[in-house]
C-alpha positions in Angstrom: 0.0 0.0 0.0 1.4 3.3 -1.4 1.8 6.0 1.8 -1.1 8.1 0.2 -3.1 5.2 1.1 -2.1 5.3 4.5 -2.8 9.2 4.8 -6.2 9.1 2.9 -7.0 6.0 5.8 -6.1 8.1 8.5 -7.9 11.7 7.3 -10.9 9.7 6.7 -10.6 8.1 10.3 -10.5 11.5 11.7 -13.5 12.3 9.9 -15.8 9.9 10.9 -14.4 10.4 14.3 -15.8 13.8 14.3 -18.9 13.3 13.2 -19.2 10.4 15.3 -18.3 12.6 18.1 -20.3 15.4 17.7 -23.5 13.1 16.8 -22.5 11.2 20.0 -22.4 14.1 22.4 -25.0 16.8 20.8 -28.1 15.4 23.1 -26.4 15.5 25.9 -25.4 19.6 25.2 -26.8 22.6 27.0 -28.8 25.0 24.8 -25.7 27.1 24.6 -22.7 26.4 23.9 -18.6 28.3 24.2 -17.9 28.7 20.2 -15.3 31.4 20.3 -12.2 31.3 22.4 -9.8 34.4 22.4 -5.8 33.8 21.8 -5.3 33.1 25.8 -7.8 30.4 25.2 -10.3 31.7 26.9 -13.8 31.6 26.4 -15.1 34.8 24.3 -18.4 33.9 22.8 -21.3 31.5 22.8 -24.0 30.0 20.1 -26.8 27.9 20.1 -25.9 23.6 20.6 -26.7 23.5 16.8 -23.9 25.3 16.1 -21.8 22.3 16.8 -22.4 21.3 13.2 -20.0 23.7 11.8 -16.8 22.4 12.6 -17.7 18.7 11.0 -19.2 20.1 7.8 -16.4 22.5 7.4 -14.0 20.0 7.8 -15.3 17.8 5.7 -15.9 20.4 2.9 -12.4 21.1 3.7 -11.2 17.3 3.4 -13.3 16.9 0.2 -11.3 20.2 -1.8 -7.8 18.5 -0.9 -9.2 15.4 -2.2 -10.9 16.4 -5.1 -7.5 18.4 -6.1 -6.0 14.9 -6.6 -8.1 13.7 -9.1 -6.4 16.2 -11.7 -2.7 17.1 -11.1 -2.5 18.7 -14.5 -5.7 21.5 -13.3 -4.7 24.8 -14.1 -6.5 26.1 -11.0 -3.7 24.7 -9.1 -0.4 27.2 -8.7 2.2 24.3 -7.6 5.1 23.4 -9.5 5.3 21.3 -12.6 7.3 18.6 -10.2 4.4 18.5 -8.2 1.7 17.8 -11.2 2.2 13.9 -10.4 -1.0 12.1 -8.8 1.4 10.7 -6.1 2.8 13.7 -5.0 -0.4 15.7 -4.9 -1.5 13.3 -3.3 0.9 13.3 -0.5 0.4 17.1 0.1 -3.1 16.8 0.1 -3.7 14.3 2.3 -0.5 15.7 4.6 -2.0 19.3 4.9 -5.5 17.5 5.7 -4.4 15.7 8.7 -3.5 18.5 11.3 -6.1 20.7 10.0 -8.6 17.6 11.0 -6.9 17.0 14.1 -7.4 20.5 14.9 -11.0 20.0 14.2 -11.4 17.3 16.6 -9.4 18.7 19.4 -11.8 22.0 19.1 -14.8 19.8 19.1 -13.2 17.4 22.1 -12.6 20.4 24.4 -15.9 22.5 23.5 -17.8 19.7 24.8 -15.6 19.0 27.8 -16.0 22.9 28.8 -19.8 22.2 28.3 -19.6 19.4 30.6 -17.2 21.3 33.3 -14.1 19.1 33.0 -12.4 21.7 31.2 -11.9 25.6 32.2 -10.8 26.8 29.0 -8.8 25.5 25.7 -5.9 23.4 26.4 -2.5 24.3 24.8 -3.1 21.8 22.4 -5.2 23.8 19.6 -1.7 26.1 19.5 0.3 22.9 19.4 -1.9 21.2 16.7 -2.1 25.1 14.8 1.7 25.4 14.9 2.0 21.8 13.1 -0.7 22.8 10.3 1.4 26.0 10.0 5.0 23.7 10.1 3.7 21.1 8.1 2.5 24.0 5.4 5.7 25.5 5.6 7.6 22.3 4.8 6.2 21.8 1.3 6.6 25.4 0.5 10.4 24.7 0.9 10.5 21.7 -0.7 8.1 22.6 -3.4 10.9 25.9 -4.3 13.6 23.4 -3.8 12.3 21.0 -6.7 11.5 24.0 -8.9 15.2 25.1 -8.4 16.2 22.2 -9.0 
């Protein structure tokens, strides 16, 4: 099994993960929810329960762009290098970027419901730890892709 393979198994884990999750804990939700959190992690604004919605169906609109970009490397609406116009390699950045932007997701949707519940006072450290990776994890295939196109 190719390591695309692997990824794709493991962003589409994460998926169902959070809509399992959210489907899972919405009953058991107050009518109102924390949905904004300022930069100290604290909690800055509240929304309706139903709100908890957003954060699967925009990760999964999210997931299904990345994935749809790797059905045609040779799209003119993508700006990467010609190095990069390989279904492998699209692939691989896809289905790379994907996976901390979904576990991002998830830890958002973990913690909202476990400052619902009272176990949690605010956001952990983790959504800056998991934000910093997507950021890292961004900024690694930048470099490589302008190393190949040097190259």
């Amino acid at each position: 099994m190719k390591v695309s393979g692997i990824l794709l198994g493991i962003n589409i884990t994460l998926l169902l993960f959070i809509w399992i999750f959210t489907a899972y804990n919405y009953a058991g939700l107050p009518e109102i929810i924390p949905t904004h959190f300022l930069i100290n992690r604290e909690i800055d604004g509240e929304s309706h329960k139903g709100i908890i919605w957003f954060l699967p169906s925009i990760a999964t609109f999210i997931f299904f762009i990345l994935f749809a970009i790797t059905n045609d490397p040779k799209s003119p609406m993508l700006t990467i290098p010609d190095s990069f116009r390989n279904g492998e390699t699209l692939k691989l950045f896809s289905f790379t970027i994907s996976i901390p932007l979904l576990l991002l997701f998830g830890d958002t949707l973990v913690e909202t419901v476990l400052i619902t519940q009272g176990k949690l006072q605010a956001l952990s450290y983790m959504a800056m730890f998991l934000l910093s990776l997507l950021f890292f994890t961004l900024g690694v295939w930048i470099f490589v892709m302008n190393k190949k196109e040097k190259s």
